[in-house]
C-alpha positions in Angstrom: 20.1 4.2 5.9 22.4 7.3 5.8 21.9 6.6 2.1 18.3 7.0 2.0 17.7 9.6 4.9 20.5 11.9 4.1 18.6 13.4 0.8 18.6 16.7 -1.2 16.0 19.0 -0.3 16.0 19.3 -4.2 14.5 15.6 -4.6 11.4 16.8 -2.2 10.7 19.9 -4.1 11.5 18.1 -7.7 8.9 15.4 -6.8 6.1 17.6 -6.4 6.0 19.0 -9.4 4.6 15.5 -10.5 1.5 15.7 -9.9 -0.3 17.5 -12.9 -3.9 18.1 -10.7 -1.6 20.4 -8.6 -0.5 23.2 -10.6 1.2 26.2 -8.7 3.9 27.7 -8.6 7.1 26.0 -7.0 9.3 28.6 -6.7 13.3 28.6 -7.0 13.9 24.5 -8.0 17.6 25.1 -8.7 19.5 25.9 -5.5 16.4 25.2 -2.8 17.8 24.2 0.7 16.6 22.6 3.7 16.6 25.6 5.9 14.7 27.5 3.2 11.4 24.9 4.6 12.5 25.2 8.0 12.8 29.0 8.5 9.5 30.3 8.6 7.9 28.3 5.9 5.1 29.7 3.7 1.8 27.5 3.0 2.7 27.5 -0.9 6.4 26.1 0.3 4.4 23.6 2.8 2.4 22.8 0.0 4.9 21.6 -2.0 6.0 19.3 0.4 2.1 17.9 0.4 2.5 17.5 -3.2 5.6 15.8 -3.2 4.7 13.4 -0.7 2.1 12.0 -2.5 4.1 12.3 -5.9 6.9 10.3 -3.8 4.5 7.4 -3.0 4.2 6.5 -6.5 7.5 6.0 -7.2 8.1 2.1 -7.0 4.0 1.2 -6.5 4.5 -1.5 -9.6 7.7 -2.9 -8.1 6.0 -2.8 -4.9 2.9 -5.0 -6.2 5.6 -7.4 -7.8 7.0 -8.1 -4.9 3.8 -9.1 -3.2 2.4 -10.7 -5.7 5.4 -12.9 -6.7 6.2 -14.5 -3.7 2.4 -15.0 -2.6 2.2 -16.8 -6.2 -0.6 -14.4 -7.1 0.9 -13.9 -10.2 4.5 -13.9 -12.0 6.9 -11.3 -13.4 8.7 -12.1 -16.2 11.4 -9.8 -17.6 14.0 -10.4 -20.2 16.1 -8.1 -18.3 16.1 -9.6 -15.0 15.6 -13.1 -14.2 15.6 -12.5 -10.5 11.8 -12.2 -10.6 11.6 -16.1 -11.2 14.4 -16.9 -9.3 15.3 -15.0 -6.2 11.1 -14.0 -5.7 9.5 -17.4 -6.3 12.2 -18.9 -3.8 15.1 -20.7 -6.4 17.4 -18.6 -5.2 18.5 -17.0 -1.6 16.7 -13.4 -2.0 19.5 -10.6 -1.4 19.6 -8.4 0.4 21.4 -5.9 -2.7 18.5 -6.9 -4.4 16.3 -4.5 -6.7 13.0 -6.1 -5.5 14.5 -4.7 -1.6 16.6 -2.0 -1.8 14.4 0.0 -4.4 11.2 0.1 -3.0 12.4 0.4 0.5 14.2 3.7 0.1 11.9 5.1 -2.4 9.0 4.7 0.8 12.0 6.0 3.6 12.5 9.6 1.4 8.6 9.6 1.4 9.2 9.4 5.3 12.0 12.0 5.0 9.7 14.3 3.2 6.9 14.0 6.1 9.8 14.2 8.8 10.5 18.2 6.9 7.2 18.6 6.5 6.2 18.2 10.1 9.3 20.5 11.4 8.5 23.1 9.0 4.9 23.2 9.4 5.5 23.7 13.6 8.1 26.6 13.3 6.0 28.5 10.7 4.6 31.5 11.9 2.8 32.2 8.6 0.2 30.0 9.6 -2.8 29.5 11.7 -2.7 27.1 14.5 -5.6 25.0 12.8 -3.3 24.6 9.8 -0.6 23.5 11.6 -2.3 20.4 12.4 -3.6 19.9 8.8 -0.1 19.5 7.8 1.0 17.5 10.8 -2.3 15.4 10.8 -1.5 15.0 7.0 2.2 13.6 7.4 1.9 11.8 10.5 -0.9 9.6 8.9 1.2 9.2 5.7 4.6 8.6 7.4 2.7 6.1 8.7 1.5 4.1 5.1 4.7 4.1 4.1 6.6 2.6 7.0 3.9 -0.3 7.2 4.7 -0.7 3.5 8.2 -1.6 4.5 7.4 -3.5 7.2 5.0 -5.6 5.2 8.2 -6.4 3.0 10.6 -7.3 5.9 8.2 -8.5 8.4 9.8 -9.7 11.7 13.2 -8.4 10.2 11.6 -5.5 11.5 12.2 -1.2 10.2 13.4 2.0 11.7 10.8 3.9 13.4 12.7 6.5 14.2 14.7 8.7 11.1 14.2 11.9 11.5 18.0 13.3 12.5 20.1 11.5 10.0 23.2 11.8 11.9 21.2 9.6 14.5 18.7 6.9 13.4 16.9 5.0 15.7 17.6 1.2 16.0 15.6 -1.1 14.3 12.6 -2.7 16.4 10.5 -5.5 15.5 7.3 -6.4 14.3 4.6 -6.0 17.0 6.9 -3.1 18.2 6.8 -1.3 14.8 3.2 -2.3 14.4 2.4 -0.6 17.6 4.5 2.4 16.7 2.6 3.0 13.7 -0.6 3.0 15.1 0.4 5.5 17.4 1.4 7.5 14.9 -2.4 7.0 12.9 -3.7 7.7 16.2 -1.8 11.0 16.8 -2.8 12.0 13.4 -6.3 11.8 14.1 -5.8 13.5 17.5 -4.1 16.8 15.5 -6.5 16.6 12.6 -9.4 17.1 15.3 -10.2 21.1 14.6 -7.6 21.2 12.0 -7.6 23.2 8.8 -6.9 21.3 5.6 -6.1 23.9 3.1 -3.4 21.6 1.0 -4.4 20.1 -2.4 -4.8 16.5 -2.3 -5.3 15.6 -5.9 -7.9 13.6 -7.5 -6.9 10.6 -5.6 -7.9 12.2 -2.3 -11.8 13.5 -3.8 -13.8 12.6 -1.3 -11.5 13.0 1.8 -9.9 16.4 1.2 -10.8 18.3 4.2 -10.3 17.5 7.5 -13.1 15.3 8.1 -12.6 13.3 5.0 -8.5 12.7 5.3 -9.5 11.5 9.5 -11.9 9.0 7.9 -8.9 8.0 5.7 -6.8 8.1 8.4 -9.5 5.5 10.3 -9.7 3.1 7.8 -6.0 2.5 7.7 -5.7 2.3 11.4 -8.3 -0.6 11.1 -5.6 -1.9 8.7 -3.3 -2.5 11.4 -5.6 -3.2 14.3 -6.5 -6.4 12.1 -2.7 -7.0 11.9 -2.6 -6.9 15.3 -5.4 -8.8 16.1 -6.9 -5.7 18.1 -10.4 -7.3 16.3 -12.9 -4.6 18.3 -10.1 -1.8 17.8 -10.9 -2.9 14.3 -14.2 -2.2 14.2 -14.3 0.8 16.4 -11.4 2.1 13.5 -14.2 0.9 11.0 -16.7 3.2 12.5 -14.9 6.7 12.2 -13.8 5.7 8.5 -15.5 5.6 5.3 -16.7 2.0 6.1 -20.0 1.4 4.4 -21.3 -2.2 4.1 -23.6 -1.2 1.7 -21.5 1.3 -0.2 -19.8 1.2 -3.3 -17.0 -0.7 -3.7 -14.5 1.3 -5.2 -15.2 3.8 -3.1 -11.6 5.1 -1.3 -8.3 6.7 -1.7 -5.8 6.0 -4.7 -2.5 6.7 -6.3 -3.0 9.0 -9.4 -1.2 9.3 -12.5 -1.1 11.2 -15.6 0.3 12.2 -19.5 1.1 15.4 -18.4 5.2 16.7 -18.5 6.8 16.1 -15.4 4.0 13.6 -14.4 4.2 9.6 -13.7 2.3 6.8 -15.6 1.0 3.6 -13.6 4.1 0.8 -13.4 2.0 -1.9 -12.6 0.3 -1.3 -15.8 1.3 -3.8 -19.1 -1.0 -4.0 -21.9 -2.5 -7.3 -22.8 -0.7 -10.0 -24.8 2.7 -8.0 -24.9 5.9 -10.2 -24.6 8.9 -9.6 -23.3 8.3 -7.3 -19.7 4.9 -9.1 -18.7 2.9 -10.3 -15.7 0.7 -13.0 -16.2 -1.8 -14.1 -13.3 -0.7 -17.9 -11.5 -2.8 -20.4 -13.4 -4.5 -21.4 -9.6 -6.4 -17.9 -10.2 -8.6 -19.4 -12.6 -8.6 -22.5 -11.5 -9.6 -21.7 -7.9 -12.1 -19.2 -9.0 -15.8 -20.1 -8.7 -17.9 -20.4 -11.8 -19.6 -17.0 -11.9 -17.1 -14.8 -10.4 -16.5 -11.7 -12.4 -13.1 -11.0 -10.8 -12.2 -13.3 -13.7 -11.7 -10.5 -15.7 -8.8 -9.5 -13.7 -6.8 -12.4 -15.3 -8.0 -12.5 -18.9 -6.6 -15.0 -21.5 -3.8 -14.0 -23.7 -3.5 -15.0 -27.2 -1.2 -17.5 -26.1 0.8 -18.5 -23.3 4.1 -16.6 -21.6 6.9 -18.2 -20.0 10.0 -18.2 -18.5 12.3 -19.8 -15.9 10.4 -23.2 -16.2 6.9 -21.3 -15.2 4.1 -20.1 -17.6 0.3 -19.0 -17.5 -2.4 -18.1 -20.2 -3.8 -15.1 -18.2 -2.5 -11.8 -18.2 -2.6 -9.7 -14.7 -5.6 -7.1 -16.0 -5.9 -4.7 -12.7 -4.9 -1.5 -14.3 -6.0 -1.5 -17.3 -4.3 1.7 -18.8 -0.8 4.0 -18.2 -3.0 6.0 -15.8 -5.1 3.7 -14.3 -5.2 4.8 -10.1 -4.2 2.4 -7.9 -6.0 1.8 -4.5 -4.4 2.8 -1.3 -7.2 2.2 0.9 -11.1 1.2 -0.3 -14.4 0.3 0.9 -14.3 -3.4 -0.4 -10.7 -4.3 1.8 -12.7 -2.4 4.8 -15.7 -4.5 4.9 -13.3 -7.9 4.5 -12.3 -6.2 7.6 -15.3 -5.9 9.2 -16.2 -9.4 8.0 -12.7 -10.4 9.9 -13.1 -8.4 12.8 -16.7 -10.2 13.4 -15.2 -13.8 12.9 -12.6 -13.5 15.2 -15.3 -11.9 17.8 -17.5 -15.1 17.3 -20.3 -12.2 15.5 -20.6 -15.3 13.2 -24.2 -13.2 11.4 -22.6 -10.0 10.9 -19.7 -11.8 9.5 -21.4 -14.2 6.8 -23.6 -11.2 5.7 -20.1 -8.6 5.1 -18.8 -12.0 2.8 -22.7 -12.1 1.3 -22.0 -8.5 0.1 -18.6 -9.0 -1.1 -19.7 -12.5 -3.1 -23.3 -11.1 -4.2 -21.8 -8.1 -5.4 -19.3 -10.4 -7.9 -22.0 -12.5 -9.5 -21.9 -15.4 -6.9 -24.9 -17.1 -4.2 -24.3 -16.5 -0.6 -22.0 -18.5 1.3 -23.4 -22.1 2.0 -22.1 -23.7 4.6 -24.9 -24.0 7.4 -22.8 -24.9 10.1 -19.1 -23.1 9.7 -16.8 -23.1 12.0 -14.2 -20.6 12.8 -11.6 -22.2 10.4 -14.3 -22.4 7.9 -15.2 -18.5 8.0 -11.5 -17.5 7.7 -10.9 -20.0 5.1 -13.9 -18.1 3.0 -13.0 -14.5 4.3 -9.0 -15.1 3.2 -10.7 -16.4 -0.5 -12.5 -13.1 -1.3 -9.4 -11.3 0.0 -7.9 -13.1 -2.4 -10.1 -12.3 -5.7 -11.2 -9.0 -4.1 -8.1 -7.5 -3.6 -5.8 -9.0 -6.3 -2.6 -7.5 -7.3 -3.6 -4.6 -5.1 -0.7 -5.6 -2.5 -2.5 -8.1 0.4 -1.6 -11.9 -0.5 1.3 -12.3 1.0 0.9 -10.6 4.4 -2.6 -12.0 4.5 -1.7 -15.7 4.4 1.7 -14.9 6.6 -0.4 -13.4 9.3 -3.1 -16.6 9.6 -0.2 -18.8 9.2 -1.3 -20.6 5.7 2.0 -19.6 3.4 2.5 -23.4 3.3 -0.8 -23.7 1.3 0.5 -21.5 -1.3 1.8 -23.7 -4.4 5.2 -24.2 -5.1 5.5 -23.8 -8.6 9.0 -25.9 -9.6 10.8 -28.7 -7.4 13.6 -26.4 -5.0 11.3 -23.6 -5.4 10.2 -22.2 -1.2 7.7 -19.3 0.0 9.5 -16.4 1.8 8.5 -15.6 5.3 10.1 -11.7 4.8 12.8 -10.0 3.1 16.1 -9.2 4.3 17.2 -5.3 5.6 18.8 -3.7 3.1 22.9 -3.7 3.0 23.1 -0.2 3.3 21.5 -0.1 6.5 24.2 -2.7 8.2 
């Protein structure tokens, strides 16, 4: 973890020049130091931190979806430079824990963390700023420190993270899942207490248009604490979490926070995008996609044909992956359609069984498909159906895996070659032992 934690101010303040919506000036890049944030920080020097935080969170998104997707058999990576895609991920061989598909995106989310960890000491020693800014900035990285240790956890599961890196010379010991789940909603949770009569002057970005004050980023905030509470199985949590966020069951859809990218020098184009039909680096939707999808359902055209079919490592499909459909293409971090398959879940689990078949109405009426027609479901039934539209709904946004882990079903996903086995988690990196 030394590794990751102990990082060059220079990295923080380089990766915020990424962002091509937030255009300002940065300053000294050449020689800046840590104590140069620390001592009395100006808002344009705090601001830089914003920006590189959410420039940082883009850094291995594609890899990130990959691994998800892979080993929940949503879809399949090929790559002509690295086999391990169809080996290690779809469970031919042991996953390692040196391995790309680990060590990358786990470090790339822990110097997000590291940047939130300055950001938060800075921002409480400045004396150039009000008190209600303060707790903008501290709301602000709390509640993304947050995203991006779930995002690990998600990947190592009951291997479990470290909660606690903020003195490098002295990381906290790694704690398990429920214990790190728990953690991070207290973190979301003190978020929202500090963004309560805060002040958010920081630019956001496009991806943040609709929750860029302080109101807007604690409705943000809300919806990804009902992420976890449904994790948890804190089910009324959940929909208390719902109420305070931008929840609306008869909203749009899209509706929600995103990763942005852009042309622009010293920007960052969209890694999970690959254009249709291309050989060589491709991912290519698991032929049960279409063959599990109802007649009807537009969310077909997130796998569309391919002029013919790619292989490799003994697998193949017809369909490409067609989520992002261009180099700049956002990518969700939190939206309205995941929040009411929340609600929907939240009101199964709670025996609502009414309120629950109407939130999967919306989400199937609002794809080209009848209502849901069993009469007489039971539980089993309703989570069956709610885990399906997750399925088509939220495809290659990064759910699969942890949603069929959590109910206990990743023996239902296929095995796609004789040897081949489903990952429970992913190991801790090497550097950390």
């Amino acid at each position: 973890m030394k590794k990751i934690i102990n990082l060059n101010i220079a990295f923080l303040v380089l990766a915020a020049a990424c962002l091509s919506s937030c255009q300002k000036d940065y300053g000294n890049l050449n020689q800046p130091t840590i104590e140069s944030f620390l001592d009395n920080a100006s808002a344009a020097q705090l601001n830089n931190l914003v920006t590189g935080t959410l420039s940082g969170m883009r850094n291995t998104s594609g890899l990130y979806l990959d691994d998800i997707g892979a080993v929940s058999r949503e879809m399949y990576r090929f790559s002509g430079a690295d086999p391990r895609y169809v080996t290690d991920l779809l469970g031919a061989s042991p996953l390692s824990n040196t391995g790309f598909y680990i060590t990358n995106p786990w470090a790339a989310q822990y110097r997000v963390v590291k940047n939130c960890n300055v950001l938060l000491d800075a921002a409480s020693r400045s004396t150039l700023i009000s008190d209600a800014e303060k707790k903008g900035y501290s709301g602000f990285a709390k509640t993304m420190k947050a995203y991006e240790l779930l995002l690990n956890l998600n990947l190592t599961y009951t291997n479990g993270i470290r909660i606690e890196v903020s003195d490098p010379q002295h990381l906290g010991p790694f704690v398990g899942y429920d214990e790190s789940l728990a953690a991070i909603a207290g973190m979301l949770d003190d978020a929202k207490t500090d963004l309560s009569g805060a002040q958010v002057t920081f630019p956001l970005g496009s991806g943040f248009t609709d929750f860029s004050d302080a109101a807007g980023f604690t409705q943000f905030n809300r919806a990804l604490a009902a992420r976890v509470a449904v994790y948890r199985k804190q089910w009324s949590t959940a929909l208390t979490d719902l109420d305070e966020s931008f929840f609306d069951l008869n909203g749009s859809f899209k509706t929600g926070t995103f990763q942005v990218f852009g042309t622009g020098s010293g920007d960052q184009l969209n890694s999970a995008f690959f254009p249709q039909n291309q050989n060589g680096e491709v991912r290519v939707a698991h032929p049960s996609y279409a063959e599990d999808i109802e007649p009807g359902d537009d969310r077909i055209g997130k796998a569309t044909l391919r002029n013919s079919p790619a292989s490799s490592g003994g697998v193949s499909s017809n369909r490409d992956v067609w989520v992002y459909t261009t180099s700049t293409a956002p990518i969700p971090i939190i939206r309205n359609e995941e929040l009411i398959l929340i609600y929907a879940e939240a009101n199964i689990q709670l025996d609502n069984i009414s309120e629950a078949i109407n939130a999967i109405n919306i989400i199937r009426n609002g794809h080209g498909l009848p209502d849901y027609s069993n009469s007489e479901p039971t539980t089993d039934d309703l989570i069956t159906e709610m885990l399906n539209q997750r399925r088509y709904s939220l495809f290659f946004e990064g759910h699969r895996w942890i949603d069929m882990r959590r109910y206990d079903r990743l023996g239902e996903l296929p095995i796609d070659r004789e040897g081949d086995q489903v990952w429970t988690a992913m190991p801790i990196p090497l550097t950390e032992q």
